[in-house]
N, C-alpha and C positions, 0 to 999 in steps of 0.2 A: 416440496421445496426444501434447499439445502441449504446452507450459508457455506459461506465462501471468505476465507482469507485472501486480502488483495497485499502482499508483501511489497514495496514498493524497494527499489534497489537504484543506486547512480541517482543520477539529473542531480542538478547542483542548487543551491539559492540563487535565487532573483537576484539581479542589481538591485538598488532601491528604489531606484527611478521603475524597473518596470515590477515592482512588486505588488500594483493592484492591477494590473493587467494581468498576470498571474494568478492572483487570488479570485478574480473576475471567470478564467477561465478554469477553475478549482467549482466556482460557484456552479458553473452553467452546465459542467459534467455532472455533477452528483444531481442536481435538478434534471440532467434527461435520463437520469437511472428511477428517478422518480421513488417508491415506494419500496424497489430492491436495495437501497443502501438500509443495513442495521445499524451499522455504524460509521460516520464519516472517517475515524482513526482521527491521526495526528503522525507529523514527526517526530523521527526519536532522536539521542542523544546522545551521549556516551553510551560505552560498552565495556563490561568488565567479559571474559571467557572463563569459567569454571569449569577446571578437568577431571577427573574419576578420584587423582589420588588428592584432591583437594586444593592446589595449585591454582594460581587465578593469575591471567597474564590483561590487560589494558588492550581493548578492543573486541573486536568480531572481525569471523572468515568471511561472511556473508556480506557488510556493509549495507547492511537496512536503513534505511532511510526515512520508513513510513510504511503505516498500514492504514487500509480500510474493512469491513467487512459487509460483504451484499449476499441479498437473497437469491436463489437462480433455481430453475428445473434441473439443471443439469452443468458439468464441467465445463460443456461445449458452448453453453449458453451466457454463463458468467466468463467464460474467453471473449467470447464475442462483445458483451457488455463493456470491457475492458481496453477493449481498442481504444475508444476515444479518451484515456484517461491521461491527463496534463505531465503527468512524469515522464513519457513518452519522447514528448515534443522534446523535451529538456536531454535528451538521451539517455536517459535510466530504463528500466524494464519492469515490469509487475511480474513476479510470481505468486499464482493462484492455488490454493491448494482450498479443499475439500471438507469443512470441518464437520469429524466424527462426533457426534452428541455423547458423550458415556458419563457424563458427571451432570 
């Protein structure tokens, strides 16, 4: 088994009216990943970018939004996992990436 970074990108906040139907639908995905989620994540926040020659401009290229991280056999198998996952609906996309253990 590997973990898996779930980079969450786009989909935007809830109205507030539908914000526990949202969270509702947050809850019922990570419950059918069942024992594969390590970590539920969270949203992120601001962004500062930090360049080589020490420069630092306000924001990110990327527009992160949110991570998770799940357990999986395989890349193909944490994609697949990741279909039903609620940022989706909202129009954002998940990038999944592979986490190498070296520390």
């Amino acid at each position: 088994m590997a973990n898996f970074l779930l980079a969450y990108t786009g989909g935007g906040m809830a109205a507030p009216e539908e914000q526990d139907a949202v969270m509702a639908a947050w809850g019922a995905w990570f419950g059918s990943l069942g024992g594969a989620v390590v970590d539920a994540g969270n949203p992120v926040g601001a962004a500062v970018t930090l360049s080589p020659d020490g420069s630092r401009s306000d924001g990110a290229p990327g527009k992160l939004s949110g991570y998770s991280v799940i357990s999986a056999d395989s890349l193909a198998t944490a994609a697949d996992l990741t279909k039903g996952c609620p940022v989706l609906a909202s129009g954002g996309s998940v990038e999944i990436y592979e986490i190498i253990p070296v520390m």
